[in-house]
C-alpha positions as CSV (number, residue, x, y, z in Angstrom):
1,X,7.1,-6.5,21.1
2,X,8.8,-2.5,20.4
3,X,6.5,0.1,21.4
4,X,6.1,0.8,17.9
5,X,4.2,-2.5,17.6
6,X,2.2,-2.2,20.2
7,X,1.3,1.8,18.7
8,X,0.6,-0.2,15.3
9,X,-1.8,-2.8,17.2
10,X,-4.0,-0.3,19.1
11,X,-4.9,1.3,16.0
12,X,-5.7,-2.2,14.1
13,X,-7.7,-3.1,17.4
14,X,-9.6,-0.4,17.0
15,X,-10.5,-0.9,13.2
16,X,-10.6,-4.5,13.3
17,X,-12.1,-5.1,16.9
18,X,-8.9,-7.9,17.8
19,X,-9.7,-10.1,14.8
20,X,-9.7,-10.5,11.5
21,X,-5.4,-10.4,11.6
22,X,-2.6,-12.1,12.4
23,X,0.5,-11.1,14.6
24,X,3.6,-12.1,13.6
25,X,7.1,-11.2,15.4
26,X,9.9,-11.2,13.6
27,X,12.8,-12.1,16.0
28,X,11.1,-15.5,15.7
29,X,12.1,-16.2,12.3
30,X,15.6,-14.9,10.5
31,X,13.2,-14.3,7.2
32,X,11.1,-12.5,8.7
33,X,14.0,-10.2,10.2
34,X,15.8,-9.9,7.7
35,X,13.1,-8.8,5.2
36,X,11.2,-6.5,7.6
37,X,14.1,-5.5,10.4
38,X,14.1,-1.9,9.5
39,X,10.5,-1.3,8.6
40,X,8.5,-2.4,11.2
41,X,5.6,-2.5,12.2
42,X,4.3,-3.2,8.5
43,X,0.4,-4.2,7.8
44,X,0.3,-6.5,5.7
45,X,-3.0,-7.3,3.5
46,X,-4.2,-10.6,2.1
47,X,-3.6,-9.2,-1.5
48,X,0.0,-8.5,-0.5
49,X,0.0,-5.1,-0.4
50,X,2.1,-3.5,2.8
51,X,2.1,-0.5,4.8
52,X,4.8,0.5,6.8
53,X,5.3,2.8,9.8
54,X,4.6,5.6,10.2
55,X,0.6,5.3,9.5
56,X,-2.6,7.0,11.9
57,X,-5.9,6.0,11.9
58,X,-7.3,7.0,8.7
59,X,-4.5,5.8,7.1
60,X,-4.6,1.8,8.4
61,X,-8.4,2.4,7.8
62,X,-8.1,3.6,4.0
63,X,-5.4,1.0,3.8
64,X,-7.3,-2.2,5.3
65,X,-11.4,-0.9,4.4
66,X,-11.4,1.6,1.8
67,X,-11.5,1.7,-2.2
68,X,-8.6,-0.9,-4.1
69,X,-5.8,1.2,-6.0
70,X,-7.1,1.6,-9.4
């Protein structure tokens, strides 16, 4: 995992207590790479929306618990 991963998953940890999401890598699938290769780490939320790198705290927080775009 790049360091930038592991910065991304500290911050969901913290939000999220280490559940509620899943972890995927993408050098384990050539879709994956070539979709996200240059944007990682991204959030991704059930609804589909994405956030990319860079994001703090309140940023993943607003992103994963606060109000939907209206």
């Amino acid at each position: 995992m790049c360091h930038l991963c592991e910065d991304a998953e500290r911050l969901l940890v913290n939000i999220l207590s280490a559940k509620g999401y899943i972890k995927l890598d993408i050098a384990d699938s050539q879709h994956l790479f070539d979709k996200y290769g240059e944007r990682i780490p991204v959030v991704k939320r059930d609804d589909g929306r994405e956030l990319e790198w860079p994001f703090d705290m309140q940023i993943l927080h607003e992103f994963l618990l606060g109000e939907e775009e209206k």
